[in-house]
N, C-alpha and C positions, 0 to 999 in steps of 0.2 A: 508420507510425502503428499502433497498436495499441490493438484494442477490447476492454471490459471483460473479456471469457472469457481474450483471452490473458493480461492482466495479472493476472485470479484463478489461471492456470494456473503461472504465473510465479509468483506469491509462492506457488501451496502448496509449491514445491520447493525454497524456501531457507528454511535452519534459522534455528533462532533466534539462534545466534553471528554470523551472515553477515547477518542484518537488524541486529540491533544495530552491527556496523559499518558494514553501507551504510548506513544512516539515521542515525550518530550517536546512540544510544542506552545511557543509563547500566549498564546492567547486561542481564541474560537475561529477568529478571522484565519491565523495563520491554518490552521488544522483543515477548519472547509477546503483553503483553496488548495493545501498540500494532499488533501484526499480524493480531492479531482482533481490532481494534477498522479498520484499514483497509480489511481486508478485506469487513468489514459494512458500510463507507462505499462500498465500489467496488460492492457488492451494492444497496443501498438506495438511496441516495442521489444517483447519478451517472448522467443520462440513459441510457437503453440502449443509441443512435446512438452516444455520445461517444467519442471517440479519445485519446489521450495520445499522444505520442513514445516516451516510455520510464515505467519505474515510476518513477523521479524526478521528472516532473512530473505522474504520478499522486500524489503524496506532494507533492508543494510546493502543491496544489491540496487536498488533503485538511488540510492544517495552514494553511492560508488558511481552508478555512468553520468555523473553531472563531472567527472573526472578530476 
């Protein structure tokens, strides 16, 4: 399990070509802004205690509260 700091420490060291593919993502543009925009959900939004498995169900849970 992994708490918020790893998973912020984790996404700052993958580039923008390597989000756009691990996420499925249309292009570079969309991947930047959707990586600051998750990353300000993992910041904001996401109890502090909270845990994930991996960034992928940090990301499956972040694209679930857009409802």
């Amino acid at each position: 399990m992994k708490s918020i700091v790893e998973l912020l420490n984790e996404l700052k060291a993958i580039g923008e070509f390597p989000f756009a593919q691990r996420f499925h993502l249309p292009s570079l543009d969309a991947a930047y802004h959707r990586k600051l925009d998750f990353d300000n959900w993992l910041r904001r939004c996401v109890e502090p205690a909270r845990r994930f498995s991996n960034m992928e169900e940090a990301w499956h849970e972040y694209e679930k509260s857009f409802g």
